[in-house]
C-alpha positions in Angstrom: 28.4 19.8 -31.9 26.2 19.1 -34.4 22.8 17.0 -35.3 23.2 13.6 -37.2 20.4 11.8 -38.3 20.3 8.4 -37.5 19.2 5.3 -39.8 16.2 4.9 -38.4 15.5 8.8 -39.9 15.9 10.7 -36.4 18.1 13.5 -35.5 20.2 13.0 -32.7 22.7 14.9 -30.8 25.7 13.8 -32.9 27.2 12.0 -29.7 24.2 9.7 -29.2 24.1 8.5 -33.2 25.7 6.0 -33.6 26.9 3.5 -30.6 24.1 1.4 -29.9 24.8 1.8 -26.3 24.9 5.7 -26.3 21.5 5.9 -28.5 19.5 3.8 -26.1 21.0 6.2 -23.6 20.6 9.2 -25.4 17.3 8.4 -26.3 15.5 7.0 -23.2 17.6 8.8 -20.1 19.7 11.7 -20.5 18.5 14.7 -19.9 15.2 13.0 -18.9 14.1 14.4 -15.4 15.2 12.3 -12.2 13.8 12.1 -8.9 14.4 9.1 -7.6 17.3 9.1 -4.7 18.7 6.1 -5.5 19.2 7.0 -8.6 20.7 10.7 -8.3 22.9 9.6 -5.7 24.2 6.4 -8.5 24.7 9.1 -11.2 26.6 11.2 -9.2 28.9 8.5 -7.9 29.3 7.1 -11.7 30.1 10.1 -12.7 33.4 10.8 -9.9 34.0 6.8 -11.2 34.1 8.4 -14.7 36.4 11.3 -14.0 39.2 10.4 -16.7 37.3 7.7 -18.6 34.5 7.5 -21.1 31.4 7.2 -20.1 30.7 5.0 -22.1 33.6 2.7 -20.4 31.0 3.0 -17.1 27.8 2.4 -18.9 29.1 -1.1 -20.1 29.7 -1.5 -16.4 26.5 -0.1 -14.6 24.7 -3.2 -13.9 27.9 -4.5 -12.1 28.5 -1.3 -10.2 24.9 -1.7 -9.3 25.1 -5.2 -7.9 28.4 -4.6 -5.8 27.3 -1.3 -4.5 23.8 -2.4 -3.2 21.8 -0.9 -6.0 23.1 2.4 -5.1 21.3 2.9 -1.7 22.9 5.4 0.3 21.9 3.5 3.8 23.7 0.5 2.7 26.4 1.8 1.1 27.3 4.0 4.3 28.0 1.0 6.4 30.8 -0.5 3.7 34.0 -0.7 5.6 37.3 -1.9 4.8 36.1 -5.3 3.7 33.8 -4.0 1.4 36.5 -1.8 0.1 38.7 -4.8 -0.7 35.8 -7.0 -2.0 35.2 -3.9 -4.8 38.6 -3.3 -5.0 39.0 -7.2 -6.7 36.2 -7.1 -8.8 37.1 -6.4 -12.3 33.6 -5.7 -13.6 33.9 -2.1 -12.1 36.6 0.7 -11.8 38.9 -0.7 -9.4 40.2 2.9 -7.9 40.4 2.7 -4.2 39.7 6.6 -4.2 36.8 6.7 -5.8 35.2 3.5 -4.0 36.2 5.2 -0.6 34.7 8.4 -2.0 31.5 6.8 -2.7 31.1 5.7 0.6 31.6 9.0 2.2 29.1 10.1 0.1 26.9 7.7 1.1 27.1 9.1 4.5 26.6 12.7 3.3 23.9 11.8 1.3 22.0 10.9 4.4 22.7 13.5 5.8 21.2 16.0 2.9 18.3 13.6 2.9 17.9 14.9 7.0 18.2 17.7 6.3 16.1 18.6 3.2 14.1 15.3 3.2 15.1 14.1 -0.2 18.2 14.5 -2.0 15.7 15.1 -5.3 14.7 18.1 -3.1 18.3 19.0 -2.6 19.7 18.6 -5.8 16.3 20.3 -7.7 16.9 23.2 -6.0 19.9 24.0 -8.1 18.1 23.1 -11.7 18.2 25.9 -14.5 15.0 27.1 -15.3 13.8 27.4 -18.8 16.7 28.1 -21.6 16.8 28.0 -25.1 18.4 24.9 -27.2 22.2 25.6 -26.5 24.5 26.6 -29.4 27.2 25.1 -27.3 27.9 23.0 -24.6 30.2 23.8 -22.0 32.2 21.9 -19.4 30.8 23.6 -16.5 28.8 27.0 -15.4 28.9 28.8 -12.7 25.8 26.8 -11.3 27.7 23.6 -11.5 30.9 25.5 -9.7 28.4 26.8 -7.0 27.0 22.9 -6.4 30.0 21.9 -6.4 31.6 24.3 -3.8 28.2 23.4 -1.6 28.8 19.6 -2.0 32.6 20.1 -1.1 31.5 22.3 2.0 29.3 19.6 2.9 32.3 17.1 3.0 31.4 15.3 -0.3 34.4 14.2 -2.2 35.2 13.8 -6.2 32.6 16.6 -6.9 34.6 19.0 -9.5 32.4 21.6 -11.5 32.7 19.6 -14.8 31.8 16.0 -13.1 28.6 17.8 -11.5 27.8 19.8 -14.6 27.8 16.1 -16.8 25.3 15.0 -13.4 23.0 17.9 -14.2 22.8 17.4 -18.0 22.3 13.2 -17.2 19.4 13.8 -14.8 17.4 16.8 -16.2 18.7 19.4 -14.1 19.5 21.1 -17.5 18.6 20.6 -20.8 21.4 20.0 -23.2 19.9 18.3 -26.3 20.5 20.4 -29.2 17.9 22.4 -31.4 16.3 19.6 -34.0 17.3 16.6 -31.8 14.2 14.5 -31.5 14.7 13.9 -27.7 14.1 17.9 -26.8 11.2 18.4 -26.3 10.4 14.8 -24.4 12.4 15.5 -22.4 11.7 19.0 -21.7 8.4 18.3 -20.8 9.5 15.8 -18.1 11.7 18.5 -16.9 9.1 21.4 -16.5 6.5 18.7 -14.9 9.3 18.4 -12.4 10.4 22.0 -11.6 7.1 22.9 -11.0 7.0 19.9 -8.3 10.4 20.9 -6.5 12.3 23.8 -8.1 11.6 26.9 -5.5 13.9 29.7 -6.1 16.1 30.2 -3.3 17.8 33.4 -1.7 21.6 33.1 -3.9 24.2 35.6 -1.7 27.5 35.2 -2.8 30.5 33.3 -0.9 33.3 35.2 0.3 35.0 34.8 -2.8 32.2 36.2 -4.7 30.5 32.9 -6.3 26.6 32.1 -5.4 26.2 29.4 -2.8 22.7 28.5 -2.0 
């Protein structure tokens, strides 16, 4: 982990430097606050579709994951059946992995459900963000506030959730913080972050499971 300066004389997080693809990324959306449902609930789908790939393998294909999935709206996507399945399932412009398309419709379903129940999933899912932090020194895979999400998703029946894929969601959509110490993004995008946890992060009540890990 380190900061590289790029040629147009910015430091970067060393993973957003060079790729053109990965700077306009790096630059303009990760770690940048989200709150929009459509596109938490895309994010986290891309990101079970990523499990064992490079993201930058499913940035290339987001726009065509966006058309054949409806622009990621969670009412639509909850009525794909079988058809749908097999329409996705011949498209080469996406990740052709009938567990992960089937997987993206359940959690199309669940997602409405969270959206009952809490009234957004933005309300949901900022519920869970970190609070303030210093710059990391390192990045992990996961922490324990990913493994609790995750364990919360799983209980809710959502499906290709793992620790490490929700953990990348959180850093993607603000929920965290990861840009390193010098990297010119920071502080953007920490101020998008705060102007967002003051409009939905209320500390919750955290007992622990009965195997001893927080669940909210």
């Amino acid at each position: 982990m380190r900061i590289v300066r790029g040629d147009d004389g910015r430091d970067r997080c060393w993973w957003g430097a060079d790729d053109p693809a990965y700077r306009a990324y790096h630059d303009t959306e990760w770690g940048f606050a989200v709150t929009d449902d459509h596109r938490l609930f895309e994010k986290i789908c891309l990101e079970g579709f990523q499990a064992g790939l490079s993201w930058l393998t499913i940035l290339r294909k987001r726009d065509r994951f966006r058309e054949m999935f409806c622009g990621f709206d969670p009412e639509a996507v909850a009525r794909f059946g079988d058809d749908d399945v097999a329409r996705l399932l011949a498209d080469p412009g996406i990740v052709r992995h009938e567990g992960k398309i089937r997987s993206t419709i359940n959690n199309a379903a669940r997602a409405l459900e969270l959206i009952a129940e809490r009234g957004s999933l933005a309300a949901f899912f900022w519920s869970w963000a970190e609070g303030d932090a210093p710059a990391p020194s390192e990045i992990p895979p996961s922490t324990d506030t990913s493994a609790a999400l995750a364990r919360d998703l799983k209980r809710r029946g959502w499906t290709f959730v793992g620790p490490t894929t929700v953990y990348a969601f959180m850093q993607a959509m603000g929920l965290v913080n990861d840009h390193l110490e010098g990297c010119w993004v920071r502080s953007v995008a920490e101020d998008r972050r705060r102007a967002v946890l003051s409009e939905f992060h209320r500390p919750l009540q955290v007992e622990p499971d009965p195997d001893g890990a927080p669940i909210r």
